[in-house]
Structures are given as structure tokens and as C-alpha cells.
C-alpha positions as CSV (number, residue, x, y, z in Angstrom):
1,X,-13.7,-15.7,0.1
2,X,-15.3,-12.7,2.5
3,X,-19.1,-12.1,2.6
4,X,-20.9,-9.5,3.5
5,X,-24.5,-9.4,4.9
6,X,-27.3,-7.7,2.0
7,X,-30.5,-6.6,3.6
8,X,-33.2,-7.9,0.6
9,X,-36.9,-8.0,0.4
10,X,-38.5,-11.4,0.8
11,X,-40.1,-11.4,-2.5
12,X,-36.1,-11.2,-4.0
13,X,-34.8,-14.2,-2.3
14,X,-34.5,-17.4,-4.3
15,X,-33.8,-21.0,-2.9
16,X,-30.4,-21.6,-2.3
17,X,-29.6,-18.0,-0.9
18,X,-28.0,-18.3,2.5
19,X,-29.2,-16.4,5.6
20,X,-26.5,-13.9,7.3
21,X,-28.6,-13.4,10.5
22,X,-31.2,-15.1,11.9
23,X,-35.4,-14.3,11.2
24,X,-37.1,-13.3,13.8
25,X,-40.9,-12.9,14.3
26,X,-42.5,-10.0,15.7
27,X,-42.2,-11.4,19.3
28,X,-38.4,-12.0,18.7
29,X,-39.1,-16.2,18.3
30,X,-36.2,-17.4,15.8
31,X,-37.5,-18.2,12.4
32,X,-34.6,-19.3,10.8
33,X,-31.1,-19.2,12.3
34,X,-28.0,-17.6,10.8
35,X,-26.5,-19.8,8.4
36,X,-29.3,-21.7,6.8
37,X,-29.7,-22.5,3.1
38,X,-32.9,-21.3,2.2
39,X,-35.6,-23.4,0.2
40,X,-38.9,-23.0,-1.4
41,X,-40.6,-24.0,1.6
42,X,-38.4,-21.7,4.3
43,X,-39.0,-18.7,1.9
44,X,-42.9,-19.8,1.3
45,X,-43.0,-19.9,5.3
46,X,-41.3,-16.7,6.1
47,X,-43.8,-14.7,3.6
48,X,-47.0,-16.6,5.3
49,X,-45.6,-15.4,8.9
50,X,-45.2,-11.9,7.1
51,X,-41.7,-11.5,6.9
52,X,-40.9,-8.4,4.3
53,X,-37.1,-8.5,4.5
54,X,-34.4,-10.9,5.3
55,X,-30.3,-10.7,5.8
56,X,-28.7,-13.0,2.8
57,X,-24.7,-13.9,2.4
58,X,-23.3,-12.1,-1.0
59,X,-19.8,-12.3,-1.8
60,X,-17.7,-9.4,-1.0
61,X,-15.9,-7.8,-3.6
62,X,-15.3,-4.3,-2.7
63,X,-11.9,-3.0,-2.8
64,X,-10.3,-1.2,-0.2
65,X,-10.8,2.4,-1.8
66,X,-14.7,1.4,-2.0
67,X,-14.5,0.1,1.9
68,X,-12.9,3.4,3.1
69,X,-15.0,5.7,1.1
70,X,-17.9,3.8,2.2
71,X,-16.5,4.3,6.1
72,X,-15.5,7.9,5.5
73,X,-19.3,8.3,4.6
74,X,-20.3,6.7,8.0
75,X,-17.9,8.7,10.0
76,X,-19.3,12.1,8.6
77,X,-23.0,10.9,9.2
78,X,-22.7,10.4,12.4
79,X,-20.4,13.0,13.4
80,X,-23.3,15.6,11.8
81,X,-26.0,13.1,13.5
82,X,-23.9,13.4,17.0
83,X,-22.8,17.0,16.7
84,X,-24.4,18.6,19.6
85,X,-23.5,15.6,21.8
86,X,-20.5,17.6,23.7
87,X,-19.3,15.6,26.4
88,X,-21.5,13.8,27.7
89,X,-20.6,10.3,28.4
90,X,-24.1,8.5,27.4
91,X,-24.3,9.9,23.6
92,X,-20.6,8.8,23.3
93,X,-20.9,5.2,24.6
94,X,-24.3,5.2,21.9
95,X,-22.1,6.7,19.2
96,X,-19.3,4.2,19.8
97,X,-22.2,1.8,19.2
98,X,-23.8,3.0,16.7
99,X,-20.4,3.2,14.9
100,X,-19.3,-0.3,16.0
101,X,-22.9,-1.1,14.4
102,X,-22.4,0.8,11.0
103,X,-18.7,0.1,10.7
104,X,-19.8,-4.0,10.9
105,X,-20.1,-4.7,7.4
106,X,-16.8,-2.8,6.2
107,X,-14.2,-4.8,7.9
């Protein structure tokens, strides 16, 4: 089975929900790593360190109709966002990024 990550609020994660990147603090200390199986006390921790949003594993069950569309949509926002970019070698390297970055979660 794929899975995809789903950016949630903290006050929507239940135990059991499994963590697609790692929480950070404000200073960039690792919370939580990738991977781990949340429980009442991780989640009760992460909202006393004032954490307001996490990265949880869902199952993905998009089709590939709803994964192009949802690329297609990418594409066209950042070719308006990147319009005036012409040639010059810096936007394009951070479009390519920013693309690569978008693009992530519908392989």
C-alpha cells in the first residue's frame, strides 16, 4: 500500500497516527523522528513544546486522473508564480526545486 504525507493540526492527531517527517522545535532540535507511532504522551509533549501542526502517514488512494490533475494544477501555479523569471539561471534552479518540492507527494 502507498502513503502519502497529510499536513494536520496537533489538536487532530490521535494515538496511533504515524509521523511522515520528523518534529522539529523552533531551533530545529528533533522532536520526534520520521516514522514514529504516536502516543498520548508524544502528542501531550509536542502540544506543551507548542507544536501547532504535524506530518502524519494516510493511505493513498488517489487514482491517476486525481494525481495528474492535482500536478497539472502545480505546473500552472508555478509557471504564473515564475512567469517573469526569463532566463535567468538562479529562478530556474529554484523553480526546479520548488517543483521537485510540490511534485513530492504525487508520485
Amino acid at each position: 500500500m502507498k502513503f502519502r504525507l497529510n499536513k494536520i493540526p496537533l489538536d487532530q492527531a490521535v494515538p496511533g497516527m504515524q509521523l511522515a517527517a520528523a518534529v522539529c522545535n523552533q531551533r530545529g532540535d528533533v522532536l520526534l523522528q520520521a516514522g514514529c507511532e504516536l502516543s498520548e504522551s508524544a502528542l501531550s509533549g509536542l502540544r506543551k513544546r507548542g507544536i501547532a501542526h504535524i506530518a502524519i502517514q494516510v493511505a493513498d488512494t488517489r487514482g491517476e486522473d486525481e494525481l495528474a490533475a492535482e500536478r497539472a494544477k502545480v505546473l500552472d501555479r508555478l509557471g504564473m508564480l515564475f512567469r517573469h523569471a526569463g532566463q535567468d539561471e538562479h529562478l530556474a534552479s529554484l523553480y526546479q526545486l520548488v517543483l521537485e518540492y510540490r511534485l513530492e507527494g504525487s508520485a
